[in-house]
N, C-alpha and C positions, 0 to 999 in steps of 0.2 A: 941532983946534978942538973946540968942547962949544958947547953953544946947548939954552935952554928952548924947548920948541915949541911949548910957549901963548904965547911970549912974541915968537915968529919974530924972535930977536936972532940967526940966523945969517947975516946980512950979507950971502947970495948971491941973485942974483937967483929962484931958485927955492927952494922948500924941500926939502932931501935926502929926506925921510923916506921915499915911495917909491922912490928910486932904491936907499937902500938894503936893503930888504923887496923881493931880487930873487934869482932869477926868481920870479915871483908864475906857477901856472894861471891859463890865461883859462875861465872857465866859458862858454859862449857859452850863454846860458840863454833858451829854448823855451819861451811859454805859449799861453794861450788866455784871453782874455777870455769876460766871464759872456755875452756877447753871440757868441761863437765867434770874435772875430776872433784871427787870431794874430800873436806880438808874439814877435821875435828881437833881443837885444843882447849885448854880451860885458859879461863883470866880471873883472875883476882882481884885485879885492878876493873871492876864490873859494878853498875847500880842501876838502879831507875834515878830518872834524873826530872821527869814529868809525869802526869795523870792525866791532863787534858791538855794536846794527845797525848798518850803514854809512849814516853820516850827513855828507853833505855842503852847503855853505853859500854863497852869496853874502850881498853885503853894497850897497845900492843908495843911494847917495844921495840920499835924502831915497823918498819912496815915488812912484816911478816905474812905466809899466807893468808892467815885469817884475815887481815887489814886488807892484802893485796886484793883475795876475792871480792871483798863488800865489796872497794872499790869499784872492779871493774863491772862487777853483777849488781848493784845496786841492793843487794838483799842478804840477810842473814839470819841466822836461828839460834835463839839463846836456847838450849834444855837448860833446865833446874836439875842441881845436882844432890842424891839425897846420899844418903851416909852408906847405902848399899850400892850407890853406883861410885865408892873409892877408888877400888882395883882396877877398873876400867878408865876411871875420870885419871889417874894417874898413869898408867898406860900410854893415856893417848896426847899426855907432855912429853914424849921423849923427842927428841932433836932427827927425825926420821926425813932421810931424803925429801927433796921436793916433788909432788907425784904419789907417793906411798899415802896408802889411805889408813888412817889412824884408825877408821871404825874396823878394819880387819885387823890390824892389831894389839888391837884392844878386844877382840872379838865379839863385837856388835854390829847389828844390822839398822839398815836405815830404812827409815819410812817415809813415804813422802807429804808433804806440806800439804795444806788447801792452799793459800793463796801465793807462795815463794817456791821458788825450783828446786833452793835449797832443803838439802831431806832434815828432820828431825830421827834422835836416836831412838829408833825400835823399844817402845817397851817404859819410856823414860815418864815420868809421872806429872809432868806438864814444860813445854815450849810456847817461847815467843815467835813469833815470826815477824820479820822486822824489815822494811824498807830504809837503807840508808840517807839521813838527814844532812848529814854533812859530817866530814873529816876534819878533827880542827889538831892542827898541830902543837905542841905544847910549846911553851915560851917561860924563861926565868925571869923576877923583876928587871933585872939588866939587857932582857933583850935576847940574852943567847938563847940559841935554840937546846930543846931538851931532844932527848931520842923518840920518848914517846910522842903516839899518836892516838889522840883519842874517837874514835867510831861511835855515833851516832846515828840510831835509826828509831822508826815509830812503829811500834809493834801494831801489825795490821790484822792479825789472827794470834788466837792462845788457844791452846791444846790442855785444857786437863783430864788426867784421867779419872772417872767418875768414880772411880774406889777410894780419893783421897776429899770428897766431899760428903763431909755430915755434917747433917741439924743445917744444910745449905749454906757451908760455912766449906771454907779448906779447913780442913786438919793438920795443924801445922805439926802436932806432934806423931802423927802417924807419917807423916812425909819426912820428917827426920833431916831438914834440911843440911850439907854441909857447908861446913866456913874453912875460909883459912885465917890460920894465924900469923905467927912472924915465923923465920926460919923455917925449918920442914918439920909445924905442925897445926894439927888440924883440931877443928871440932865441932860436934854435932848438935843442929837442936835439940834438945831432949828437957829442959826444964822450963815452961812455959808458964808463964802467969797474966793476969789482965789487970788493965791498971786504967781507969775510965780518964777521962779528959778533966781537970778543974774547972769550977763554973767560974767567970768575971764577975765584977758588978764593983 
């Protein structure tokens, strides 16, 4: 099949386009409000986007708290979300008052940062910490504005926990990273292989 996707002429009941931009990172992204409250949601819409500086991004549906805190606080905290932290990392998407703190109902504790106000999730097997770069709004080839917003910061401090480093490497299969996929399903790192660079010449 082929299908325009301004035009949603592909005929299924859903649109593919997330399922297939998969596995997507979940950024599970950590602020604080100008008032201190703190606000935890995941995106999917999440990558690195640089290495020197390392710059990583969400992207938020229209400007939502997570968007709204960077904003105003300059700062944010990506946790890594691993296949044990589902029930929580799911949790703390539900559409909860403005004010209400997801780490409490999600039932998790927050720890605090080195270098951003914003706390990372208690316990969570490595966070970014990130100073806002810039907010760039999304744009369609014609111009019109989209909803989303995409957030940009440079990770200034990383947090791993040293139980998921061996042979001075991460372990990517003991960290068990999750992904999402299209529609409401997920899935886990768990089959891992290496595959070296081809030489030129």
């Amino acid at each position: 099949m082929q299908y325009e996707p301004r035009l949603r002429n592909h005929g299924l009941p859903h649109d593919p386009f997330k399922a297939l931009i998969a596995p997507r990172p979940i950024g599970w992204i950590s602020t604080l409000s100008k008032a201190g409250q703190p606000n935890l949601a995941p995106y999917s819409f999440f990558n690195a986007f640089s290495d020197r500086p390392p710059i990583v991004g969400f992207s938020s549906a229209g400007m939502k708290d997570s968007a709204i805190n960077a904003q105003d606080t300059g700062e944010f905290v990506c946790n890594i979300v691993m296949k044990s932290d589902t029930a929580a990392m799911s949790q703390s998407s539900a559409p909860y008052p403005h004010g209400v703190s997801e780490f409490e109902k999600a039932g998790l504790e927050m720890e605090a940062s080195r270098l951003v106000k914003a706390p990372r999730v208690k316990g969570i097997a490595a966070a970014f910490e990130c100073k806002v770069t810039s907010l760039v709004p999304m744009h369609g080839v014609a111009g019109n504005d989209a909803t989303y917003v995409l957030v940009l910061g440079e990770v200034v401090n990383i947090y791993i926990d040293d139980d998921f480093i061996k042979d001075r490497r991460i372990d990517s299969a003991k960290m068990n990273h999750l992904a999402r996929l299209g529609y409401m399903e997920y899935a886990a790192v768990e089959n891992i292989f290496w595959l070296d660079r081809p030489q030129g010449g």
